[in-house]
C-alpha positions as CSV (number, residue, x, y, z in Angstrom):
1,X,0.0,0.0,0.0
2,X,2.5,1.1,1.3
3,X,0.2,-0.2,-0.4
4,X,-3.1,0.8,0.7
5,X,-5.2,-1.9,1.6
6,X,-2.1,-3.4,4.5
7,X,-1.5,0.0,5.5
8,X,-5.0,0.6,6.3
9,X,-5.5,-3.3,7.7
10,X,-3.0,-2.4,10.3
11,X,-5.2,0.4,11.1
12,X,-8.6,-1.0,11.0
13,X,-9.6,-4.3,11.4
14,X,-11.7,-6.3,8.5
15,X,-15.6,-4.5,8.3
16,X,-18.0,-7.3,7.0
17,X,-19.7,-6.9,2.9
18,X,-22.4,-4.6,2.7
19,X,-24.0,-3.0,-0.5
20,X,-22.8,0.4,-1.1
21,X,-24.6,2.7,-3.6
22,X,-21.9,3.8,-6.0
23,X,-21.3,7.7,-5.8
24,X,-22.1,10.3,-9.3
25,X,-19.3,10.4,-11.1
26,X,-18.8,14.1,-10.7
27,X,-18.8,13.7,-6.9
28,X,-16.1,10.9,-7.0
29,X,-14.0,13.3,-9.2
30,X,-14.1,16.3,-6.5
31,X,-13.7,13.8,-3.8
32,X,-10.4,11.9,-5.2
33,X,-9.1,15.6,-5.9
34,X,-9.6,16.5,-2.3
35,X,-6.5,14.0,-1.4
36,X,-3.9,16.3,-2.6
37,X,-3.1,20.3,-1.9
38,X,-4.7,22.0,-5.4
39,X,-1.7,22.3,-6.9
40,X,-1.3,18.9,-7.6
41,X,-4.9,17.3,-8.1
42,X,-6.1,20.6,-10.1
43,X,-4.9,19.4,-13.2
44,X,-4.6,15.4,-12.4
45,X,-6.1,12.6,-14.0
46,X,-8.9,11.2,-12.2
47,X,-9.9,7.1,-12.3
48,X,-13.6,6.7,-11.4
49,X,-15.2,3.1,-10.2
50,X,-17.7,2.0,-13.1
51,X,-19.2,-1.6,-12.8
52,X,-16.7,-2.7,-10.7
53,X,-14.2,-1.4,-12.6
54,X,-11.9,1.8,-13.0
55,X,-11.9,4.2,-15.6
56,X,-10.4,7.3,-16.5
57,X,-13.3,10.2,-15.1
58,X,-10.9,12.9,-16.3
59,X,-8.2,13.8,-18.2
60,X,-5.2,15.8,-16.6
61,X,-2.6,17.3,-17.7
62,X,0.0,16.5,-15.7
63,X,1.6,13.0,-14.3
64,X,-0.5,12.8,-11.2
65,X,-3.8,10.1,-11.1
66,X,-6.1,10.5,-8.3
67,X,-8.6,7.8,-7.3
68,X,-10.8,6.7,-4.7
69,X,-9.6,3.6,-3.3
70,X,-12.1,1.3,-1.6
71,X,-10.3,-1.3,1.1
72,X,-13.1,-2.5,2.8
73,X,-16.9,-2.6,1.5
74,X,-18.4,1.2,2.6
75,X,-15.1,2.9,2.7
76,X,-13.6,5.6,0.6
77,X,-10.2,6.4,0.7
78,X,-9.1,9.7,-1.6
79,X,-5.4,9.3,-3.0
80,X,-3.6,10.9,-5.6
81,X,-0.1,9.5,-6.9
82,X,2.8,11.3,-8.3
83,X,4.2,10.1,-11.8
84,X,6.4,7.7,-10.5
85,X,4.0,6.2,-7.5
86,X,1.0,6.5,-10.8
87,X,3.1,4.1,-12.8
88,X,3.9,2.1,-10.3
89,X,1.8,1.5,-7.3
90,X,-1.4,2.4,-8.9
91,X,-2.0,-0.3,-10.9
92,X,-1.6,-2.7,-7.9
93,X,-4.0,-0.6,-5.8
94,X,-6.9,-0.7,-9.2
95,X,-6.0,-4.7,-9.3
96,X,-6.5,-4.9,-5.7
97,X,-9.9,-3.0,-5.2
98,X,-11.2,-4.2,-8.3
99,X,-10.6,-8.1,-7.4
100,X,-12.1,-7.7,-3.6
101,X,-15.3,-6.1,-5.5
102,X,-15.4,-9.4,-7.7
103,X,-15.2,-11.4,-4.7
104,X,-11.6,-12.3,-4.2
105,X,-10.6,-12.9,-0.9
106,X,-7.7,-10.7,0.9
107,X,-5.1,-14.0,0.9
108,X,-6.4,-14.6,-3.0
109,X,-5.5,-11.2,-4.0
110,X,-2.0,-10.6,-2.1
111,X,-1.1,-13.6,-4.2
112,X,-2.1,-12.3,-7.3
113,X,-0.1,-8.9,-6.7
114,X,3.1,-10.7,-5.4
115,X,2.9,-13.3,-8.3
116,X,2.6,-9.8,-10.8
117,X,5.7,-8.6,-8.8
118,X,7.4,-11.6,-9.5
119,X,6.4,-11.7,-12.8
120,X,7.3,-8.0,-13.7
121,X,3.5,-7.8,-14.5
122,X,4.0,-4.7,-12.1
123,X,6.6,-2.6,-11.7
124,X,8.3,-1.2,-8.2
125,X,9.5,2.0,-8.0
126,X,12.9,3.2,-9.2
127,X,12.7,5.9,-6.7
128,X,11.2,7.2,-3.9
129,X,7.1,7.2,-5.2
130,X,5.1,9.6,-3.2
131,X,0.8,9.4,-2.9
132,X,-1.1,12.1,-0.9
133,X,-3.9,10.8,1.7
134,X,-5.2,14.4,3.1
135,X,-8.8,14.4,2.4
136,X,-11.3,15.0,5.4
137,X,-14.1,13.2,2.8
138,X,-12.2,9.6,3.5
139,X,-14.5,7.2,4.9
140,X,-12.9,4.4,7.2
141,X,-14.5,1.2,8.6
142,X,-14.0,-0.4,11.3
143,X,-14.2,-4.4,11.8
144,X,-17.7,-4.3,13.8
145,X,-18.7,-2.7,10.4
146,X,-18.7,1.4,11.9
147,X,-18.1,4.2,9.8
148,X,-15.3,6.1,12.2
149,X,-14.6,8.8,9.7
150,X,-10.8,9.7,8.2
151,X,-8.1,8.6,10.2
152,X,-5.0,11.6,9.9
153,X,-4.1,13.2,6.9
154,X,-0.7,12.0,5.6
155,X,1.8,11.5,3.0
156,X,2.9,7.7,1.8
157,X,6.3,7.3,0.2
158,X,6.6,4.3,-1.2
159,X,10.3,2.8,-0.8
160,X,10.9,-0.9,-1.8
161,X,12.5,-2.8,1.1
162,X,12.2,-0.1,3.3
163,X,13.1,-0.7,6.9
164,X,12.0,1.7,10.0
165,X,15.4,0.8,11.7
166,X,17.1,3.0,8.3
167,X,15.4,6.2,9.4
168,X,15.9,5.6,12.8
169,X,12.3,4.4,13.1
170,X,13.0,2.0,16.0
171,X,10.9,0.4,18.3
172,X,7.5,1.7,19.0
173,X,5.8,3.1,16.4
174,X,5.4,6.9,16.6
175,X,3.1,8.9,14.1
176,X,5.2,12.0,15.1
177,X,8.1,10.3,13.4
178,X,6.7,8.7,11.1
179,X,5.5,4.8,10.8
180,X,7.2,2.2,8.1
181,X,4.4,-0.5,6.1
182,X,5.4,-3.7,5.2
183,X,9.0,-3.5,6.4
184,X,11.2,-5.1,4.5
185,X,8.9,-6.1,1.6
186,X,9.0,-4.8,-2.2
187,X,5.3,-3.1,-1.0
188,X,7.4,-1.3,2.0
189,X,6.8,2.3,3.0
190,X,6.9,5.6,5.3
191,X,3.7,7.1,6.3
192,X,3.9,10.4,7.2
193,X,0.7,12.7,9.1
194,X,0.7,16.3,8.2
195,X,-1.3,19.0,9.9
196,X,-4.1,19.8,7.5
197,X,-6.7,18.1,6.1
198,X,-8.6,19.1,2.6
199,X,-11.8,19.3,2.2
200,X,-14.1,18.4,-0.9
């Protein structure tokens, strides 16, 4: 996540299936905008959910992609990637929401994405990929099924093989500091809260 959907397991625990009215597409535009200061999601390319499936909603004109994720059933999660994290990291984050809408289950599709990984089917990052998380529309659930809101707004930087103990990230996790995902793994990386959130 980083990929996504870990990150956001470590945070919340698993919410059961329920039916979830899918949102007008101009709505889901603003709200995967809202992740990322205007500057960067003004003139992004935006991926809408259609049919269980994503497709461009809008063309940008510069290298950034914005989407709403969707990690458990009822939850939106607003994120934009930078060009490197867009070619990268956000066709593993489509793959993965797109396969738990078709039924998948979470062991199925980790599979599939480290099998593509193996494969070269995806690609990791040759540096440092960066995604923005800073919306105050993101809807988390938690495991009895609750909606409890948007957890902080933060920064994910996506560095293969990352472990906390290189940045001095030892011990307990702090979110002052900073907190490492998937140490160690090709998925690995630093989240990082920041002080704002961004409204739709």
């Amino acid at each position: 996540m980083t990929h996504l959907v870990l990150t956001l397991v470590l945070l919340l625990s698993m919410a059961p299936e329920t039916a979830t009215p899918a949102p007008r597409v101009d709505d889901e535009i603003a709200l995967a905008r809202s992740a990322a200061p205007p500057q960067v999601s003004a003139d992004a390319t935006v991926m809408v959910l259609q049919d269980g499936q994503y497709v461009v909603g809008a063309r940008g004109s510069n290298d950034v992609v914005c989407m709403v994720s969707r990690s458990r059933p009822g939850s939106r999660e607003p994120i934009c990637y930078d060009a490197e994290a867009a070619r990268t990291i956000l066709p593993m984050e489509i793959r993965r929401v797109e396969l738990r809408l078709a039924g998948e289950s979470s062991e199925t599709i980790e599979r599939i994405i480290a099998e593509g990984i193996g494969s070269g089917e995806f690609q990791l990052p040759r540096r440092p990929a960066m995604s923005y998380m800073m919306s105050s529309g993101q809807v988390l659930i938690s495991g009895e099924g609750r909606n409890v809101g948007n957890w902080y707004p933060h920064l994910m930087l996506y560095w293969p093989y990352l472990r906390g103990a290189e940045l001095g990230l030892q011990g307990k996790p702090s979110l002052q500091a900073g907190v490492v995902f998937d140490e160690g793994l090709p998925t690995a990386h630093l989240v990082i809260p920041v002080r704002e959130f961004i409204d739709p």
